[in-house]
SERO-4910 file (N, C-alpha, C, O; in steps of 0.05 Angstrom, whole numbers):
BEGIN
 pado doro    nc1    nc2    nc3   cac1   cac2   cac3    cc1    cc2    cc3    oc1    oc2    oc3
  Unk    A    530    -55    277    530    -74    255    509    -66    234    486    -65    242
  Unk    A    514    -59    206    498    -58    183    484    -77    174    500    -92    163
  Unk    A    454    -88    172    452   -101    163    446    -99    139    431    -79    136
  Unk    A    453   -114    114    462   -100     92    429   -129     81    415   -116     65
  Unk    A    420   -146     82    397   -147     68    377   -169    101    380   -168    125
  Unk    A    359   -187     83    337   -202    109    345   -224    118    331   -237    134
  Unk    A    368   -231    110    380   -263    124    387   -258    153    383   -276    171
  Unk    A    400   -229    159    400   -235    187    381   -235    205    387   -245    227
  Unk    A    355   -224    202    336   -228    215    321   -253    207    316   -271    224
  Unk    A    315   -256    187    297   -281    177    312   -312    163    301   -328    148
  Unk    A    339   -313    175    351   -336    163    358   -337    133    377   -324    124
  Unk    A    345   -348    120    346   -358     90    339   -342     77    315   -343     75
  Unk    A    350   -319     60    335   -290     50    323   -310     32    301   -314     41
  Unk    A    326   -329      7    297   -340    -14    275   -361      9    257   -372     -3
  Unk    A    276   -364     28    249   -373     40    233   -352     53    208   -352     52
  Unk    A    246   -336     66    226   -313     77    218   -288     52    195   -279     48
  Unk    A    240   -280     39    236   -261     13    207   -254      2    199   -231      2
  Unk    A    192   -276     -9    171   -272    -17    153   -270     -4    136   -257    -16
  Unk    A    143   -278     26    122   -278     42    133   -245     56    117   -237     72
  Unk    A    154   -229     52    164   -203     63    144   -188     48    126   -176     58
  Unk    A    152   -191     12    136   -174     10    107   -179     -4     99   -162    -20
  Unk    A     90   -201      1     73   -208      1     61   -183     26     45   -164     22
  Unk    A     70   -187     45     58   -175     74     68   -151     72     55   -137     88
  Unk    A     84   -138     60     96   -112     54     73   -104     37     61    -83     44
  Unk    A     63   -117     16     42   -100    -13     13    -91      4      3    -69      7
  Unk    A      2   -125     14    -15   -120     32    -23   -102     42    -44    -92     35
  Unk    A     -5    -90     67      2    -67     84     -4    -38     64    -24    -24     65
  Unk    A     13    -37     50     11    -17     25    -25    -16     18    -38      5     22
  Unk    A    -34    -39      8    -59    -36     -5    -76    -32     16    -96    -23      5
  Unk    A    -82    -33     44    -86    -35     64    -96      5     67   -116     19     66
  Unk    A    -66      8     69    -72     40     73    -82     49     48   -103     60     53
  Unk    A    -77     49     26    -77     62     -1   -110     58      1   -120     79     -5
  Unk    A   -128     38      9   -152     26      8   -164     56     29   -175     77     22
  Unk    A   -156     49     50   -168     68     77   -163    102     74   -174    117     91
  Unk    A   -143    114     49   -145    140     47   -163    140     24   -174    162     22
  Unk    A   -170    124      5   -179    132    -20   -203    135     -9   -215    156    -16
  Unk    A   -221    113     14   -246    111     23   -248    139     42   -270    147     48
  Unk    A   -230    149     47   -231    177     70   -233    197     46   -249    215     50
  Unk    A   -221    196     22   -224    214      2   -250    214    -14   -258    235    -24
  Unk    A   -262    191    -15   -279    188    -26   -302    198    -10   -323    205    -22
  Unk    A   -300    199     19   -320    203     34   -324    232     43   -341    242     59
  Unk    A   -301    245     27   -306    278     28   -311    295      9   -318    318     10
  Unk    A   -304    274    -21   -318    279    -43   -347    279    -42   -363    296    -51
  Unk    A   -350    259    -31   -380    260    -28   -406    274    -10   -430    273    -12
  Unk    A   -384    292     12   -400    302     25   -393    333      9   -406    353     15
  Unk    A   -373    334    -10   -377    367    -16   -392    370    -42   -397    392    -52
  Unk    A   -401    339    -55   -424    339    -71   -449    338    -68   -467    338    -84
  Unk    A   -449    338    -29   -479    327    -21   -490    315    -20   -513    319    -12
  Unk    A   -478    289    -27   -486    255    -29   -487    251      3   -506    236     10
  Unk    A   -470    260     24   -470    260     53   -480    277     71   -488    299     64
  Unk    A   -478    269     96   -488    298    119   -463    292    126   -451    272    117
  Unk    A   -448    315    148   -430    327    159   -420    304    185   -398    298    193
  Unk    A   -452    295    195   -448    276    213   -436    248    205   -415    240    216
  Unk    A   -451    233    185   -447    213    169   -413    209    157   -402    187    155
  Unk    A   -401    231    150   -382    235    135   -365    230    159   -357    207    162
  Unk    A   -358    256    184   -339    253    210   -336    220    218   -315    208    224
  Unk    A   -359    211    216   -365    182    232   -349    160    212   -335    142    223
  Unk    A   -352    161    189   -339    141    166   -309    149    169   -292    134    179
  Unk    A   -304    175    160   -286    183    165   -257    178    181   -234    173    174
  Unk    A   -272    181    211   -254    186    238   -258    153    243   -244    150    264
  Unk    A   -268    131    237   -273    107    239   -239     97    227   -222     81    238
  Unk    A   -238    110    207   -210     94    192   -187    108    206   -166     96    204
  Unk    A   -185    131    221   -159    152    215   -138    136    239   -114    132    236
  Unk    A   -153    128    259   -124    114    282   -114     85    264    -90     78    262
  Unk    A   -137     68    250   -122     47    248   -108     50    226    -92     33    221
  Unk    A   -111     73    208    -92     75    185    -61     92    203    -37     92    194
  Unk    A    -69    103    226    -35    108    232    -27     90    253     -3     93    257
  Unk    A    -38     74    267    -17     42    284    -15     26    244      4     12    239
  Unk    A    -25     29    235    -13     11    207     15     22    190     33      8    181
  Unk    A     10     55    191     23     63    179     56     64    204     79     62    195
  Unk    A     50     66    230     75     60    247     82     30    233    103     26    221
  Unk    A     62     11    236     74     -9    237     96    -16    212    119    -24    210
  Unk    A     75     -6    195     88     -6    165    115     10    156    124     11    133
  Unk    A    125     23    179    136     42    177    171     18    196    195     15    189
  Unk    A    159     10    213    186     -5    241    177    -25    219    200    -33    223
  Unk    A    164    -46    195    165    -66    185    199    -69    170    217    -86    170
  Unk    A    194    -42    158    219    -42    141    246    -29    159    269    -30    152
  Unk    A    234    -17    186    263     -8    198    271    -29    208    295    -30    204
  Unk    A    262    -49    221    274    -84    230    282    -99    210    296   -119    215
  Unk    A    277    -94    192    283   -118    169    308    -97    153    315   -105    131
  Unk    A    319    -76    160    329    -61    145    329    -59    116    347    -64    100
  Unk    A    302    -49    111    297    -38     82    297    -13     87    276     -1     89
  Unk    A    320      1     89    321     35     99    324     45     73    344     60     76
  Unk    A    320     46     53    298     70     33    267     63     36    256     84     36
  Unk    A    247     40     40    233     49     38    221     48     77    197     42     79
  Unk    A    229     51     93    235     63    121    239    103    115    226    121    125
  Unk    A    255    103    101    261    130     95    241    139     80    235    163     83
  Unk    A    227    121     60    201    132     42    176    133     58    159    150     54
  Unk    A    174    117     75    147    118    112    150    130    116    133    146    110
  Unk    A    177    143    135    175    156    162    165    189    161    156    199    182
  Unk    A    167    209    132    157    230    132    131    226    142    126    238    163
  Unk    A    112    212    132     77    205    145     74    203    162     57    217    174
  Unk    A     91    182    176     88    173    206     97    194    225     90    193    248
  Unk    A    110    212    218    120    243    229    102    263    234    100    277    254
  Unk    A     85    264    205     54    285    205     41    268    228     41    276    251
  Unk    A     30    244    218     12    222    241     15    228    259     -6    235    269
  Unk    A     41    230    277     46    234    298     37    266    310     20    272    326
  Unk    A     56    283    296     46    314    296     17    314    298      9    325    318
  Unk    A      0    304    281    -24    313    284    -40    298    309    -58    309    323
  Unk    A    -30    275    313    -46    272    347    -40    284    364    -58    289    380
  Unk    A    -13    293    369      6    305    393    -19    336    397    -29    346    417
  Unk    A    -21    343    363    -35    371    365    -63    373    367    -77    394    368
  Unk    A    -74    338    369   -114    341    381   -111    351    347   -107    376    348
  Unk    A   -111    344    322   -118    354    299   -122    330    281   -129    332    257
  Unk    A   -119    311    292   -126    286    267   -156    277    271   -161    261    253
  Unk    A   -176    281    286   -206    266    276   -208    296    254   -193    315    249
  Unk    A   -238    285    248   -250    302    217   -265    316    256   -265    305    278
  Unk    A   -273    339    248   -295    355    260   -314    367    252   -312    391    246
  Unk    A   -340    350    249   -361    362    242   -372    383    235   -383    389    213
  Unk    A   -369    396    257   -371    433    258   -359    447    239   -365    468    228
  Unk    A   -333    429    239   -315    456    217   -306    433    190   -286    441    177
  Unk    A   -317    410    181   -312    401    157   -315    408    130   -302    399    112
  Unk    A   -336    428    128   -343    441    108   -320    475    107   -317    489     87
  Unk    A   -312    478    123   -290    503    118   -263    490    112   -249    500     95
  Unk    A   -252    463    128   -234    449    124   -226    430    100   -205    417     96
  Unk    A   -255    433     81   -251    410     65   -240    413     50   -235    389     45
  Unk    A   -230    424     34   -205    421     13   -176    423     26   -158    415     12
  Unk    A   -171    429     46   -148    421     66   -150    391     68   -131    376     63
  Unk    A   -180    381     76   -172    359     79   -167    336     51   -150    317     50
  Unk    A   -183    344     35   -181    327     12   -139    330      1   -122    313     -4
  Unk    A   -142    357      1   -111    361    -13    -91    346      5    -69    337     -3
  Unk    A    -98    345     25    -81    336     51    -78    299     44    -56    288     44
  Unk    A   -100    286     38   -102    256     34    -97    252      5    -92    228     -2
  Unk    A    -99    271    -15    -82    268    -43    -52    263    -45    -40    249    -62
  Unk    A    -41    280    -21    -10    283    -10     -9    256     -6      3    242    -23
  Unk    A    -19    245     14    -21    213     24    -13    197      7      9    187      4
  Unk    A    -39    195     -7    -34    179    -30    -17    175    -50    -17    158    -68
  Unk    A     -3    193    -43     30    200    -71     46    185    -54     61    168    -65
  Unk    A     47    188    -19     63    183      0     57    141    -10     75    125    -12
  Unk    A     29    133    -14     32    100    -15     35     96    -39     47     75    -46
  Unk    A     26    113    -57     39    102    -89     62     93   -102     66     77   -121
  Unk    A     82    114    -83    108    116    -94    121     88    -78    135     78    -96
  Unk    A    123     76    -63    128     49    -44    114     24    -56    125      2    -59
  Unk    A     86     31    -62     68      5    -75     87      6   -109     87    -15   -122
  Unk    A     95     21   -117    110     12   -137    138      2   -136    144     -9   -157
  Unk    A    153      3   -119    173    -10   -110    168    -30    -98    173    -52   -108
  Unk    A    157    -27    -72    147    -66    -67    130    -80    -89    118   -101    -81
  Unk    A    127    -73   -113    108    -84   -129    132   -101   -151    132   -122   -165
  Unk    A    148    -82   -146    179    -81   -165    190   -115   -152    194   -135   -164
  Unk    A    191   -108   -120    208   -126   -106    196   -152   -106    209   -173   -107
  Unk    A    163   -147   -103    148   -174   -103    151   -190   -125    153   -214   -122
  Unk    A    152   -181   -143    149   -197   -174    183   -207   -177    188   -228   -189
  Unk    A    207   -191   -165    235   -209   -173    226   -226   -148    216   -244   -161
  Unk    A    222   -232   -128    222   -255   -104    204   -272   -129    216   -288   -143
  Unk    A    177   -268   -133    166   -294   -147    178   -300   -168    169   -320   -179
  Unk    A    195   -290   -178    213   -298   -199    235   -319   -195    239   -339   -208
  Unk    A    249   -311   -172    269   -314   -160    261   -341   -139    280   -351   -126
  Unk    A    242   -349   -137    223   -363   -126    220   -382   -148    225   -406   -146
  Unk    A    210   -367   -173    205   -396   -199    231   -405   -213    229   -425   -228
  Unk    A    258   -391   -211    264   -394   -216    288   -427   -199    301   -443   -212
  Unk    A    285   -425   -173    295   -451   -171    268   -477   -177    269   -500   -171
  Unk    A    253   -467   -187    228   -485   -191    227   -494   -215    205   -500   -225
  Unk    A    254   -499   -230    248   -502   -257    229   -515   -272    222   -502   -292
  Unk    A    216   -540   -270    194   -552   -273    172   -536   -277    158   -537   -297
  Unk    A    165   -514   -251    150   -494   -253    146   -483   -277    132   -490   -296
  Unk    A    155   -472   -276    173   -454   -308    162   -461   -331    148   -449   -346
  Unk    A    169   -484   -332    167   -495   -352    137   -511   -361    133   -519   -384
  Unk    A    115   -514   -337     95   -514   -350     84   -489   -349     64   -487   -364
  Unk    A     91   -468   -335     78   -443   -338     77   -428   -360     61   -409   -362
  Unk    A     95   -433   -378    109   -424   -398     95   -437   -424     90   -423   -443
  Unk    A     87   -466   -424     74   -479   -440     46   -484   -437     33   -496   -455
  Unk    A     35   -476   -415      8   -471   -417      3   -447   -429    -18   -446   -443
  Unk    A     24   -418   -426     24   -392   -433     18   -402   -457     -4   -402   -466
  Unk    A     36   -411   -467     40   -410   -501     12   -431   -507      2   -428   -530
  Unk    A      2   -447   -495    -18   -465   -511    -43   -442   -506    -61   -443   -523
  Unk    A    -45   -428   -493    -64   -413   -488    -63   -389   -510    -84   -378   -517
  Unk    A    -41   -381   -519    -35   -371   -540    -46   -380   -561    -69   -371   -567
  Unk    A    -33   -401   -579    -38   -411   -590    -75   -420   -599    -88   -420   -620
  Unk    A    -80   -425   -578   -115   -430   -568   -134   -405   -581   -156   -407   -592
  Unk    A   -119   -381   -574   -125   -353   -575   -123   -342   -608   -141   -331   -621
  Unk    A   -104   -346   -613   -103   -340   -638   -115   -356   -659   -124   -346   -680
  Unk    A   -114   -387   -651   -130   -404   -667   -157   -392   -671   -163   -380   -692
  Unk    A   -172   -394   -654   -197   -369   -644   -200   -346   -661   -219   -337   -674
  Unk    A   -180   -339   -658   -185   -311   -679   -186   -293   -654   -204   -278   -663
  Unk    A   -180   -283   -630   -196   -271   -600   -172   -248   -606   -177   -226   -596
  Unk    A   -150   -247   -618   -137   -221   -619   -137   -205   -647   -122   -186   -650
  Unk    A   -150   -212   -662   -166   -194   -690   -181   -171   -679   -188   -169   -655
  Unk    A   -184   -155   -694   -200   -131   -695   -227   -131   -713   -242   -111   -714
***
């Protein structure tokens, strides 16, 4: 059986829809957060701001829980059948995997300074890997809250008129002059 969108797992696709990808972006910013801080933390040791020890330890602190996140994040969308971005995970979760199977995913001290532009280039890769998804669930989040205000019409409609009095407020002001 295909399941072709989230009603069959989650009942009502507009009551679950938005809390999907609320916890979908999350997840996203979640990892995107934990490679930038691994990137950042090897920038900094090939500027010398770190020791070798300091760096492994910050480092290898984030690397398992960013891959049980990135599995998870990965079976989030294969249960709910969002199979493009399942298909946009699972290359990562493939390396993730590869690299524990091979004893190659902590940082190693001893050899971080011969490794380190492997490793930096290696978590730049990453990061293309959560960018390209955080813009599509970013895509998907904003039609659910739409799609969301839109049986809310009331909503709407003061959201819309505070917009504009706030406008109005603004320009009275003079706050968008040069």
């Amino acid at each position: 059986m295909i399941v072709e969108n989230d009603s069959f797992f989650f009942g009502s696709n507009e009551r679950w829809d938005l809390m999907f990808w609320i916890c979908a972006f999350l997840m996203n910013t979640a990892l995107f957060a934990t490679n930038l801080h691994q990137l950042t933390c090897l920038a900094d040791l090939e500027d010398d701001y770190m020791n070798p020890f300091e760096t492994a330890g910050r480092v290898n602190a984030w690397i398992m829980p960013e891959f049980y996140l990135q599995g998870f994040f990965c079976a989030y969308f294969l249960v709910t059948g969002h199979w493009f971005l399942f298909l946009c995970a699972f290359p990562l979760l493939c390396y993730h995997v590869n690299m524990v199977i091979k004893r190659q995913h902590m940082l190693d001290v001893t050899e971080v300074f011969r490794n380190i532009k492997f490793e930096k280039r290696m978590r730049i890769v990453k990061m293309g890997f959560y960018v390209f998804p955080f813009f599509i669930i970013m895509i998907k989040l904003l039609i659910a809250i739409f799609n969301k205000l839109e049986g809310m019409k009331h909503a709407v409609h003061v959201f819309l008129v505070s917009v504009d009095s706030l406008i109005h407020h603004a320009e009275k002001k003079n706050y968008f002059s040069l």
